[in-house]
PyMOL Python script that loads the backbone (N, CA, C, O; Angstrom):
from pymol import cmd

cmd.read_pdbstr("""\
ATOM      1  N   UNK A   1      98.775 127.281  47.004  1.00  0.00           N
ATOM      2  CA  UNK A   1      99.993 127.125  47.770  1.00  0.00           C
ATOM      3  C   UNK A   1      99.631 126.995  49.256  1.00  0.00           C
ATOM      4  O   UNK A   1      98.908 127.812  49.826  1.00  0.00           O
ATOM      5  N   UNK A   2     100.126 126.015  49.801  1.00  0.00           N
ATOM      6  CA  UNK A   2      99.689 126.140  51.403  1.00  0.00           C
ATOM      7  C   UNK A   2     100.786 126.830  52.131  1.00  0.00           C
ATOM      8  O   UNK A   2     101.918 127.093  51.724  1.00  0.00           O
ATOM      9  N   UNK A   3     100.211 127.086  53.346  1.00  0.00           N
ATOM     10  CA  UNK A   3     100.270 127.914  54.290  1.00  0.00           C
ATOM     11  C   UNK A   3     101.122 127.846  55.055  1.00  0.00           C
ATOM     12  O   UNK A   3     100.783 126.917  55.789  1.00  0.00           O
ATOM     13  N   UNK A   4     102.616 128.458  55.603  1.00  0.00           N
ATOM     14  CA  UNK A   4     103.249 127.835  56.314  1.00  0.00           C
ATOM     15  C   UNK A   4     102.681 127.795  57.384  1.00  0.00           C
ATOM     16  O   UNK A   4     101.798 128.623  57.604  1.00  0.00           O
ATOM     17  N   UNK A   5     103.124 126.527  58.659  1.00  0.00           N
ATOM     18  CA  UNK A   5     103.086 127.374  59.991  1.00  0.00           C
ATOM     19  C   UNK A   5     104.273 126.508  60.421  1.00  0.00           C
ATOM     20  O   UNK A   5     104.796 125.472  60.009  1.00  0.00           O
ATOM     21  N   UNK A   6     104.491 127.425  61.489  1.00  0.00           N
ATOM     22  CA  UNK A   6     105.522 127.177  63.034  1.00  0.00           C
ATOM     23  C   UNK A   6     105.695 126.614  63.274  1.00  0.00           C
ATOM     24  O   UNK A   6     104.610 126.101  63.549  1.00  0.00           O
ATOM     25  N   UNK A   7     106.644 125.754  63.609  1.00  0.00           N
ATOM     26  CA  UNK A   7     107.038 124.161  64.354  1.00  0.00           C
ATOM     27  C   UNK A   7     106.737 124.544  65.940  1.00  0.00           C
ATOM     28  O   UNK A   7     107.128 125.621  66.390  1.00  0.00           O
ATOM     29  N   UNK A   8     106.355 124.037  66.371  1.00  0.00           N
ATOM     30  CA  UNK A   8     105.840 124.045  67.831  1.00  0.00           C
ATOM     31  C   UNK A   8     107.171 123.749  68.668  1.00  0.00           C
ATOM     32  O   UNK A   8     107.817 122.712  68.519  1.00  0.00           O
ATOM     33  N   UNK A   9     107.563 124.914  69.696  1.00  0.00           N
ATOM     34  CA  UNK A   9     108.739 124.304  70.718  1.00  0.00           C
ATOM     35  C   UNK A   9     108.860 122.828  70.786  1.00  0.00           C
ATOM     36  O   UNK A   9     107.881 122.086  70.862  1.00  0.00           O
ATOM     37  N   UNK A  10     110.066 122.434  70.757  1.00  0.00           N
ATOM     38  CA  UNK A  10     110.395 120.453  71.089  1.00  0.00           C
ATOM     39  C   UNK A  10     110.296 121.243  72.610  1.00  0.00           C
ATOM     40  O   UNK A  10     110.582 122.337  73.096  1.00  0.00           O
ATOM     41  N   UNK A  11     109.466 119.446  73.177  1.00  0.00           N
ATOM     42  CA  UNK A  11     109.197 119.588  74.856  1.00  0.00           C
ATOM     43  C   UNK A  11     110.534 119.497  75.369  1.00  0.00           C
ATOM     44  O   UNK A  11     110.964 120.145  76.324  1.00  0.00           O
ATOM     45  N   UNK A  12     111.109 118.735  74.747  1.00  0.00           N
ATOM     46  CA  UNK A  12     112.181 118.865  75.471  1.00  0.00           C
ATOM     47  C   UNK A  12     113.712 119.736  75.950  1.00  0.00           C
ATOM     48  O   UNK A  12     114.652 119.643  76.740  1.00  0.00           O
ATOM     49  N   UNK A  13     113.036 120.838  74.564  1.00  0.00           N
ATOM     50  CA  UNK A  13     114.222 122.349  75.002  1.00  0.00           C
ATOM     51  C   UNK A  13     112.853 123.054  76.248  1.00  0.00           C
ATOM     52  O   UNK A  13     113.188 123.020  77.432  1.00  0.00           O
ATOM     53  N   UNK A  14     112.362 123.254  76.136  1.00  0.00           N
ATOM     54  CA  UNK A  14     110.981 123.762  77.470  1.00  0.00           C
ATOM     55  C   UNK A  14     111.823 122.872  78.699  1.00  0.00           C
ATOM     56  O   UNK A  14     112.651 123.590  79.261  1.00  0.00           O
ATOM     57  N   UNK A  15     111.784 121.631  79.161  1.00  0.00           N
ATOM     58  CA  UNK A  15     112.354 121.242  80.017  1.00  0.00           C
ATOM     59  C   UNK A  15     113.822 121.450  80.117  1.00  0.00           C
ATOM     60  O   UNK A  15     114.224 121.079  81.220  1.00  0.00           O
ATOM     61  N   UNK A  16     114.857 121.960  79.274  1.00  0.00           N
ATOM     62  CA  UNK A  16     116.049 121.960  79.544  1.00  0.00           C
ATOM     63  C   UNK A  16     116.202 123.063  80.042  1.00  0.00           C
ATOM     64  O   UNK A  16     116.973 123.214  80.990  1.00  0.00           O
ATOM     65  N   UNK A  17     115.476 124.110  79.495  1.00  0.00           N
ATOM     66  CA  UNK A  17     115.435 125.395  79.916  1.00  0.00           C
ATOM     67  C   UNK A  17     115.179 125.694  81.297  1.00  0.00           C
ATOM     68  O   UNK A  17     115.502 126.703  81.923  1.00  0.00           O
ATOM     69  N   UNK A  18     114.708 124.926  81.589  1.00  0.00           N
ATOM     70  CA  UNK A  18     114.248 124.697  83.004  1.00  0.00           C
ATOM     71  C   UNK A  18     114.997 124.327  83.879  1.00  0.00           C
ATOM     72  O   UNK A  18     114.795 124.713  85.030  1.00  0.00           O
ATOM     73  N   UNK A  19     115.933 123.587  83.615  1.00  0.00           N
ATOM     74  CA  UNK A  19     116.326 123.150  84.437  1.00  0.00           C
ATOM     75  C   UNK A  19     117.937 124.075  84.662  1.00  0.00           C
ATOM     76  O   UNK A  19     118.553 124.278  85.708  1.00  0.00           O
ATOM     77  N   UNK A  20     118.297 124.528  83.133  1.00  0.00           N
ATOM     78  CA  UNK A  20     118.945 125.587  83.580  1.00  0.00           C
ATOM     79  C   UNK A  20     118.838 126.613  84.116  1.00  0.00           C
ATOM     80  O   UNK A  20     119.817 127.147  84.639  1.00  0.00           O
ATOM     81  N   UNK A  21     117.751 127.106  84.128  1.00  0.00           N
ATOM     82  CA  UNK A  21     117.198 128.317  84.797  1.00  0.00           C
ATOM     83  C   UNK A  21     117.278 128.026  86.848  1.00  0.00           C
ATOM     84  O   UNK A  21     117.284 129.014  87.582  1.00  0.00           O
ATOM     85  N   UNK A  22     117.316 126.999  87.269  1.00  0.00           N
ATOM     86  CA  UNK A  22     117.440 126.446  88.540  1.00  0.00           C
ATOM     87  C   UNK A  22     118.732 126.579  88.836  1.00  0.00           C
ATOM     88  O   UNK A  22     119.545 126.601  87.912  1.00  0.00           O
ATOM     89  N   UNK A  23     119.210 126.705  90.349  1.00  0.00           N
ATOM     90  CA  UNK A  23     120.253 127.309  90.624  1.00  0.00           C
ATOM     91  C   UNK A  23     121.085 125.903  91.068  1.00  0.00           C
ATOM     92  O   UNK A  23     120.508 124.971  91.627  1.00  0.00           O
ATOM     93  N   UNK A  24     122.094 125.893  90.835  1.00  0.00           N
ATOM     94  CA  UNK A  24     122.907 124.553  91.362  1.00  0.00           C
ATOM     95  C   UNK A  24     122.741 123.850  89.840  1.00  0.00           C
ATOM     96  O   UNK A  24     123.828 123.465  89.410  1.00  0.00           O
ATOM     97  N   UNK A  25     121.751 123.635  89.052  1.00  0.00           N
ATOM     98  CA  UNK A  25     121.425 122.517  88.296  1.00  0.00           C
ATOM     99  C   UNK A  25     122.458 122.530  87.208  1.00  0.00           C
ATOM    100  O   UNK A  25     122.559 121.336  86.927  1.00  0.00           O
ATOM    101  N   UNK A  26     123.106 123.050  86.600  1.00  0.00           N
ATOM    102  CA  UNK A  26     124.503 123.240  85.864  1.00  0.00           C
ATOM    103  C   UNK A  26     125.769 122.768  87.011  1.00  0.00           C
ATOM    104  O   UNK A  26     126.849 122.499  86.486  1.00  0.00           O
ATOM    105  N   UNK A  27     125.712 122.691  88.052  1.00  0.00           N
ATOM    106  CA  UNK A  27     126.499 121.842  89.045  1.00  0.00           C
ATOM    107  C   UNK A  27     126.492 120.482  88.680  1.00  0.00           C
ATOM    108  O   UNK A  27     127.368 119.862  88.077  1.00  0.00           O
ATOM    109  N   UNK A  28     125.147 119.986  89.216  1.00  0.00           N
ATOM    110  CA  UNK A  28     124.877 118.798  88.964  1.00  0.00           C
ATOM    111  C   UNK A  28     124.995 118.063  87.570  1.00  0.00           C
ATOM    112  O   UNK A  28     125.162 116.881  87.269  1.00  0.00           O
ATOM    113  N   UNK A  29     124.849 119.183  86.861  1.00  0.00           N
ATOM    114  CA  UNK A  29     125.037 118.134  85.578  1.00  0.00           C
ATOM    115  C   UNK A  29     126.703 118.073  85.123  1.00  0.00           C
ATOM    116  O   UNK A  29     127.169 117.358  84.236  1.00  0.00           O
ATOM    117  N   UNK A  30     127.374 118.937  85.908  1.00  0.00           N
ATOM    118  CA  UNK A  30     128.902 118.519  85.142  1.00  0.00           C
ATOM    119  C   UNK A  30     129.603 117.529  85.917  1.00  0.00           C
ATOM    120  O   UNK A  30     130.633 116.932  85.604  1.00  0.00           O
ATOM    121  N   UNK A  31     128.806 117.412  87.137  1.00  0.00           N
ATOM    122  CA  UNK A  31     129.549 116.198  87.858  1.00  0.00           C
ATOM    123  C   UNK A  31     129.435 114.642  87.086  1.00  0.00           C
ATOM    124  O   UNK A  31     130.334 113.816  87.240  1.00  0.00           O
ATOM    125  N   UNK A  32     128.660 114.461  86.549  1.00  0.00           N
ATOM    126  CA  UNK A  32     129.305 113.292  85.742  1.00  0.00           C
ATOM    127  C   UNK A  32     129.964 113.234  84.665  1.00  0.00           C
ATOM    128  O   UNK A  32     130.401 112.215  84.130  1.00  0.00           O
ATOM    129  N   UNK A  33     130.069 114.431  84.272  1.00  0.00           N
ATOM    130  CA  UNK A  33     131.187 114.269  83.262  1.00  0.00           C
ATOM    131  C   UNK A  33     132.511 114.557  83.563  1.00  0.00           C
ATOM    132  O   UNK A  33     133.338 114.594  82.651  1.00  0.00           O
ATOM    133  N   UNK A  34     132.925 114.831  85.076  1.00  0.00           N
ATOM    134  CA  UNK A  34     134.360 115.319  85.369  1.00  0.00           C
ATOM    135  C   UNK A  34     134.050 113.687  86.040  1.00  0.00           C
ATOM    136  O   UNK A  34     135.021 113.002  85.720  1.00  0.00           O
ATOM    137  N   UNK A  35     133.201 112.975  86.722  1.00  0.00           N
ATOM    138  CA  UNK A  35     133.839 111.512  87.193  1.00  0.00           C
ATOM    139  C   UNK A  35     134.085 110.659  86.112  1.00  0.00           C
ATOM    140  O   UNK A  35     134.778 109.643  86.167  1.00  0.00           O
ATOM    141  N   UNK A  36     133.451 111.132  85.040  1.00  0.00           N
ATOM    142  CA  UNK A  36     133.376 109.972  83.538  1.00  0.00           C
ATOM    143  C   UNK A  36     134.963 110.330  82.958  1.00  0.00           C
ATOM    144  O   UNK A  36     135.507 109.427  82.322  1.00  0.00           O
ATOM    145  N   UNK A  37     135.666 111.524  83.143  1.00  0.00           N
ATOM    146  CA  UNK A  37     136.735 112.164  82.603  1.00  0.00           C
ATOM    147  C   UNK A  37     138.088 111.260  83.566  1.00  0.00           C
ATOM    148  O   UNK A  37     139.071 110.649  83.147  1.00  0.00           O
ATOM    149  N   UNK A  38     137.710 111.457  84.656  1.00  0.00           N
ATOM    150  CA  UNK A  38     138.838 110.744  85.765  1.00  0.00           C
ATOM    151  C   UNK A  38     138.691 109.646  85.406  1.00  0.00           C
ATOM    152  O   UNK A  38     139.723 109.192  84.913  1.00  0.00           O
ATOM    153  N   UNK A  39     137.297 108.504  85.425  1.00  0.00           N
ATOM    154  CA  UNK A  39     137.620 107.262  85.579  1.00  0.00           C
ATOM    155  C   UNK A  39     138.406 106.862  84.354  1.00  0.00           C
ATOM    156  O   UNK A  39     139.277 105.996  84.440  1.00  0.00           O
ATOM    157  N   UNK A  40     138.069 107.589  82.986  1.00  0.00           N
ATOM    158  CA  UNK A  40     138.413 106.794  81.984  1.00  0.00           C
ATOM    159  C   UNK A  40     140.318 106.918  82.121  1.00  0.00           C
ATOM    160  O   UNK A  40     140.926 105.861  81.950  1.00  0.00           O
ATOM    161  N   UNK A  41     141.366 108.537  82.500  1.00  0.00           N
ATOM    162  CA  UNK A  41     142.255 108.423  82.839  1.00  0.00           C
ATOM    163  C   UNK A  41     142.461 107.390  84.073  1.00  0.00           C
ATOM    164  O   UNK A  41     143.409 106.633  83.867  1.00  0.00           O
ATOM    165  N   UNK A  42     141.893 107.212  85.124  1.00  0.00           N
ATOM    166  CA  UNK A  42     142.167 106.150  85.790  1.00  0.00           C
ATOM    167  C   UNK A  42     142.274 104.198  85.228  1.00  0.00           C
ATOM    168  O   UNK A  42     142.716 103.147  85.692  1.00  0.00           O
ATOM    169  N   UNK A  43     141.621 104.629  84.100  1.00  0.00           N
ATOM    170  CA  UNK A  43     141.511 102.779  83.544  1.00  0.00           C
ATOM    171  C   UNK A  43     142.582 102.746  82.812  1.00  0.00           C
ATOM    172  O   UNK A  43     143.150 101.668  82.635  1.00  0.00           O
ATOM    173  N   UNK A  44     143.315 104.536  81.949  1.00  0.00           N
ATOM    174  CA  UNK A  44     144.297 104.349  81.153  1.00  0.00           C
ATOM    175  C   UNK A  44     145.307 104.415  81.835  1.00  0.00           C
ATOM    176  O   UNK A  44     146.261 104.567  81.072  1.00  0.00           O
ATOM    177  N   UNK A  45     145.502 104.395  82.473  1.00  0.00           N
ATOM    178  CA  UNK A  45     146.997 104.332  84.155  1.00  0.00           C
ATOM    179  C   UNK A  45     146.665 102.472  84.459  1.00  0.00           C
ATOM    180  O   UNK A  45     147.421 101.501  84.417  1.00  0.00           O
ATOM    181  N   UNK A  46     145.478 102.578  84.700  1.00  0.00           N
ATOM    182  CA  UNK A  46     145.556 100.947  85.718  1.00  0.00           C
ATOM    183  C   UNK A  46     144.653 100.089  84.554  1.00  0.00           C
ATOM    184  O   UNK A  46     143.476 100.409  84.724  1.00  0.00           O
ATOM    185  N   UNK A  47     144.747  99.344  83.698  1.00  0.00           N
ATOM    186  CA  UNK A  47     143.515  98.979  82.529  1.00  0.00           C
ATOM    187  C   UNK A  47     143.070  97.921  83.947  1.00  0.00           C
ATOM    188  O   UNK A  47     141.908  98.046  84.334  1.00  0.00           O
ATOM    189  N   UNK A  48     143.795  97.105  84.553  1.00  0.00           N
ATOM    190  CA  UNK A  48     143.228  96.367  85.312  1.00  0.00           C
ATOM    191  C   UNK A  48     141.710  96.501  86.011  1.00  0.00           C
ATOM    192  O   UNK A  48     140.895  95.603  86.223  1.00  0.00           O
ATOM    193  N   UNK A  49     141.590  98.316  86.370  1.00  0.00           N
ATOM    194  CA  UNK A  49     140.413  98.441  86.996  1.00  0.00           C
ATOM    195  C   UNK A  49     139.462  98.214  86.024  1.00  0.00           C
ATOM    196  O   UNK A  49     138.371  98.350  86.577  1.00  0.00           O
ATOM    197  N   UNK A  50     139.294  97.906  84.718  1.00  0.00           N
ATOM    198  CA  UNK A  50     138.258  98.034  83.903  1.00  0.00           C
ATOM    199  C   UNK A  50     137.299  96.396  84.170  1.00  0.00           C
ATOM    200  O   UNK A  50     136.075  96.303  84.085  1.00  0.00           O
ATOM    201  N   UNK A  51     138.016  95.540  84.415  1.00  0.00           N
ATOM    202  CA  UNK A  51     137.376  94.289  85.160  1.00  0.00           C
ATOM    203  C   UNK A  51     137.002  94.394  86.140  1.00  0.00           C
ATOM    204  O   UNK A  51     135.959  93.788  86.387  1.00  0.00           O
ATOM    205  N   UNK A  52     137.480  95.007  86.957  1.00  0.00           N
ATOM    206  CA  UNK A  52     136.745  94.866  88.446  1.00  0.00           C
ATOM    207  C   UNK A  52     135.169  95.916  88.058  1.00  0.00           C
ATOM    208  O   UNK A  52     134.101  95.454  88.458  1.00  0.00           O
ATOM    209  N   UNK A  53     135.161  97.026  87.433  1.00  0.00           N
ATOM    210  CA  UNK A  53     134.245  97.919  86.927  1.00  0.00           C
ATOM    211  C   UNK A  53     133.074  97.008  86.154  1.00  0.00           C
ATOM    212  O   UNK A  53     131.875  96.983  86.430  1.00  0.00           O
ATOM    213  N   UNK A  54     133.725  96.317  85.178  1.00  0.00           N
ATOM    214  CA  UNK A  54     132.663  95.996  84.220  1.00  0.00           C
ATOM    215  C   UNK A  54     132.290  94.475  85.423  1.00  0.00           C
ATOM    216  O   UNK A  54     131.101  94.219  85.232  1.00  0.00           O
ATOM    217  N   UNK A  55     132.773  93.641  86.323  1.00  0.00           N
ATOM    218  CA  UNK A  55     132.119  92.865  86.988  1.00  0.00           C
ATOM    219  C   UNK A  55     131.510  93.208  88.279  1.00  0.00           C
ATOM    220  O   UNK A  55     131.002  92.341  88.990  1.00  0.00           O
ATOM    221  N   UNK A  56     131.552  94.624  88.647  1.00  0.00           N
ATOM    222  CA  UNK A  56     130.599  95.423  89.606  1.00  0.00           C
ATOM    223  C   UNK A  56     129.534  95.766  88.941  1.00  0.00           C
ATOM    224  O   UNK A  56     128.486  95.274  89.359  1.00  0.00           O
ATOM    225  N   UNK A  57     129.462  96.567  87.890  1.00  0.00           N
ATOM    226  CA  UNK A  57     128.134  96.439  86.844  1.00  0.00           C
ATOM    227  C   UNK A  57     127.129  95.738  86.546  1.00  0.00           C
ATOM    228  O   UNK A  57     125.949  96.081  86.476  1.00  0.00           O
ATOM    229  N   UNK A  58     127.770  94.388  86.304  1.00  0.00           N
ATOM    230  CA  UNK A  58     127.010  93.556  86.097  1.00  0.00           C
ATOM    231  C   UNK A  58     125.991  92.667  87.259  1.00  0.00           C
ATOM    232  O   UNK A  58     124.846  92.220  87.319  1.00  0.00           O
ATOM    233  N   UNK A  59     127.542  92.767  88.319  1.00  0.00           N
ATOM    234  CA  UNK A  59     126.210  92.146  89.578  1.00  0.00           C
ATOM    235  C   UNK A  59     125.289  93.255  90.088  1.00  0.00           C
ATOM    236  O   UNK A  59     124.331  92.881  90.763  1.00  0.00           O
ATOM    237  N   UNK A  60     125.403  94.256  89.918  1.00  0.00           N
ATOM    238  CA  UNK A  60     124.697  95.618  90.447  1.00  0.00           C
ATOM    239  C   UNK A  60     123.487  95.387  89.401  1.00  0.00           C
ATOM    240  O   UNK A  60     122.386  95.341  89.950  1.00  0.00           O
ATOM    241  N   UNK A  61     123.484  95.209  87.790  1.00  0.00           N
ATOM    242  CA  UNK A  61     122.786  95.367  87.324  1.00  0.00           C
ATOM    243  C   UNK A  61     121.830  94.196  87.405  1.00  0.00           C
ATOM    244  O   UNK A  61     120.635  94.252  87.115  1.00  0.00           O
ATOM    245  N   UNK A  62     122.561  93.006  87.878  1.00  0.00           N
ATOM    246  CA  UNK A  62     121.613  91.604  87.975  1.00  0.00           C
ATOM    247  C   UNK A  62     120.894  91.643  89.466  1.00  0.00           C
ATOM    248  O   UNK A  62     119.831  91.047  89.640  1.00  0.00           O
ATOM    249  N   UNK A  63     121.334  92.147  90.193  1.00  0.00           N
ATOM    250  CA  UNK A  63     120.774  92.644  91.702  1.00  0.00           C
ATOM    251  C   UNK A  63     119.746  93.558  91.156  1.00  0.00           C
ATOM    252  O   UNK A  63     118.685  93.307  91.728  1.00  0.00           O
ATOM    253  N   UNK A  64     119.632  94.351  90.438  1.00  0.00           N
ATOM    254  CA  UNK A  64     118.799  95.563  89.753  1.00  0.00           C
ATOM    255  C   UNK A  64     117.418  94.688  89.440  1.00  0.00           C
ATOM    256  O   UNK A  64     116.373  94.600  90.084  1.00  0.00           O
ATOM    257  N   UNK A  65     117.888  94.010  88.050  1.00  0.00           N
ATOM    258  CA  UNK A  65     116.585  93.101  87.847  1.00  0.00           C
ATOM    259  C   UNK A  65     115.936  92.079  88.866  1.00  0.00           C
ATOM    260  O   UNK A  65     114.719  91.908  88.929  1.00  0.00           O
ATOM    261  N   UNK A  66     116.800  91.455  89.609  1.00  0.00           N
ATOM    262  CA  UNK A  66     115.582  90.698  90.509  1.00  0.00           C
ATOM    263  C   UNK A  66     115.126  91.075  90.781  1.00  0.00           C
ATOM    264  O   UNK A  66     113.944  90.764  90.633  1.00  0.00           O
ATOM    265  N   UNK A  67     115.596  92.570  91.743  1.00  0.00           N
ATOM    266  CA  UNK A  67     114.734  93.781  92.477  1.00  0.00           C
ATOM    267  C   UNK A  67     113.268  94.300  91.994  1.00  0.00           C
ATOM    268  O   UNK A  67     112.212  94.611  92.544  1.00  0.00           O
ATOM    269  N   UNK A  68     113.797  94.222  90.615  1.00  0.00           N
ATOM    270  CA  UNK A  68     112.401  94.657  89.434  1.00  0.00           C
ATOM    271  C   UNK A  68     111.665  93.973  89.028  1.00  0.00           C
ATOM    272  O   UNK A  68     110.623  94.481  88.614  1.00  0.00           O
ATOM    273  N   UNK A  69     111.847  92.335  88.932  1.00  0.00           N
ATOM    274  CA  UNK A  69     111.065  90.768  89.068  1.00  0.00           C
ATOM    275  C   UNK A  69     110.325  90.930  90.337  1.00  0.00           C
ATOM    276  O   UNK A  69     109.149  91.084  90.006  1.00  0.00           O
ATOM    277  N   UNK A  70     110.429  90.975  91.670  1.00  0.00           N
ATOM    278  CA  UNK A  70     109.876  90.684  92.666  1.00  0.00           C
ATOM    279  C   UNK A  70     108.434  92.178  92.910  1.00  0.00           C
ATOM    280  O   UNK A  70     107.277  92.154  93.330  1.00  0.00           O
ATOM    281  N   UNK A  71     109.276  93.199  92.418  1.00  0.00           N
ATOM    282  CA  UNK A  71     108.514  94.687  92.416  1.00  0.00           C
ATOM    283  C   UNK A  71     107.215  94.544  91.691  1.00  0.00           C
ATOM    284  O   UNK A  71     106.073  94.875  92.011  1.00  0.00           O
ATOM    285  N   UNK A  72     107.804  93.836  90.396  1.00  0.00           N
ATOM    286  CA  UNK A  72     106.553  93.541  89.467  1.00  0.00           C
ATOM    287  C   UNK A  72     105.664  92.654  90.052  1.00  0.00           C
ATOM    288  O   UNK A  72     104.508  92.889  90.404  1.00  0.00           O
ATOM    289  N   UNK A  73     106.306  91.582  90.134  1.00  0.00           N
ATOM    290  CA  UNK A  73     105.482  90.303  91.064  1.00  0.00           C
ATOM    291  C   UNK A  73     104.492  90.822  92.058  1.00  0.00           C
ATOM    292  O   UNK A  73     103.305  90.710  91.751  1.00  0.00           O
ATOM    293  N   UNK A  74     104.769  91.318  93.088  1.00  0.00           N
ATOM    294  CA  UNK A  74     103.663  92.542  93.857  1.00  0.00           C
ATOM    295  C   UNK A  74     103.086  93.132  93.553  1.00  0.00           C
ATOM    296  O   UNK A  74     102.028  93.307  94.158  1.00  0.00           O
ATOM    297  N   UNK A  75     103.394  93.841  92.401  1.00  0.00           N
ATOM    298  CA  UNK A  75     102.412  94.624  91.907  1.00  0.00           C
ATOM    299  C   UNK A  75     101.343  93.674  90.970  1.00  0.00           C
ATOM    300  O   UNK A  75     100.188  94.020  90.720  1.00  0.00           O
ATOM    301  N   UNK A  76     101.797  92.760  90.636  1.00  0.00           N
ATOM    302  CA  UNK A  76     100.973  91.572  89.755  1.00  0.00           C
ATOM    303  C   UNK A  76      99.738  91.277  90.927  1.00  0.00           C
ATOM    304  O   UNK A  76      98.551  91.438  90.642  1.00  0.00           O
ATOM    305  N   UNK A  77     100.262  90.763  92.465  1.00  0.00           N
ATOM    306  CA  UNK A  77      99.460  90.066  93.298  1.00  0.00           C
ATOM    307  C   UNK A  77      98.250  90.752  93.347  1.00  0.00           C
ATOM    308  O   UNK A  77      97.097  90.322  93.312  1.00  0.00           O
ATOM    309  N   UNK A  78      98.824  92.243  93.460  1.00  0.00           N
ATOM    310  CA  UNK A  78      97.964  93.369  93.949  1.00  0.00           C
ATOM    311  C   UNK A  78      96.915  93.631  92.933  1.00  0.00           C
ATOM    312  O   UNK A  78      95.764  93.905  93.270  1.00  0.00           O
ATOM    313  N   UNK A  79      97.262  93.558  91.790  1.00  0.00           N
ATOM    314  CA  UNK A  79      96.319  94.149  90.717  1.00  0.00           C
ATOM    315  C   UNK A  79      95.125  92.428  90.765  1.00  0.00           C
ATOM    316  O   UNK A  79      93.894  92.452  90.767  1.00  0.00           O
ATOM    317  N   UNK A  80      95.927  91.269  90.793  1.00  0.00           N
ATOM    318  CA  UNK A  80      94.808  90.109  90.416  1.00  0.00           C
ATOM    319  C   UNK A  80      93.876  89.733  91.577  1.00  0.00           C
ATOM    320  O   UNK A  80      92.896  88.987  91.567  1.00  0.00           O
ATOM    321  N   UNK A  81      94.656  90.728  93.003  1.00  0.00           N
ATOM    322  CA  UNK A  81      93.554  90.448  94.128  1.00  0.00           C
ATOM    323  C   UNK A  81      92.549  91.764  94.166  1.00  0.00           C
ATOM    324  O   UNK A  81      91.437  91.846  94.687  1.00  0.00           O
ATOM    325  N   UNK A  82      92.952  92.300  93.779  1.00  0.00           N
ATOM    326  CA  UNK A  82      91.351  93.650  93.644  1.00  0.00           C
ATOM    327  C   UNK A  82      90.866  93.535  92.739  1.00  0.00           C
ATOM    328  O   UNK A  82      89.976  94.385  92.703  1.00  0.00           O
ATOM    329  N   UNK A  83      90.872  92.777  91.587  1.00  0.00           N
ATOM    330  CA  UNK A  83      90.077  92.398  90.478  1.00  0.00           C
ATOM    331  C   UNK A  83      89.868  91.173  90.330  1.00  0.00           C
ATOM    332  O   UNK A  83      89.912  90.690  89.198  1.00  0.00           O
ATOM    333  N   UNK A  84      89.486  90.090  91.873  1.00  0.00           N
ATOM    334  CA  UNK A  84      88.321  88.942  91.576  1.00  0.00           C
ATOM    335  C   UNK A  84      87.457  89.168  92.409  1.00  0.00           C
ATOM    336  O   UNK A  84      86.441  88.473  92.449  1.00  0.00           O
TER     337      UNK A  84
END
""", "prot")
cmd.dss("prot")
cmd.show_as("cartoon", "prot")
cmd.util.cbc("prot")
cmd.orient("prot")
């Protein structure tokens, strides 16, 4: 018969713990869920804002990736000019 053993802590209750144990950090984490709570009553009052939202997103998020095309790109130059 084999042997039990112990499941080893998940890393990631070690880090949660942590971060509850920090003072303020239970602050910070309920603030997005009381703005996620308003906006969604705010879209069910006005549905209109849900377009202007989902087409701020998107240019934010397409502004995001070029940002991360050009970042890479530099970092591309950099790596193929110290290695010829």
């Amino acid at each position: 018969m084999a042997e039990t053993v112990p499941m080893p802590t998940c890393p990631m209750a070690e880090t949660c713990k942590g971060m509850i144990k920090k003072p303020g950090s239970r602050f910070w984490m309920i603030i997005p869920g009381v703005v996620f709570i308003i906006l969604g009553v705010t879209i069910i009052i006005y549905p209109q804002i849900l377009v202007w939202l989902v087409a701020i997103t998107l240019i934010v998020m397409g502004v995001a990736m070029l940002m991360m095309v050009n970042f890479m790109r530099n970092i591309g130059k950099r790596f193929q000019n110290t290695h010829e």
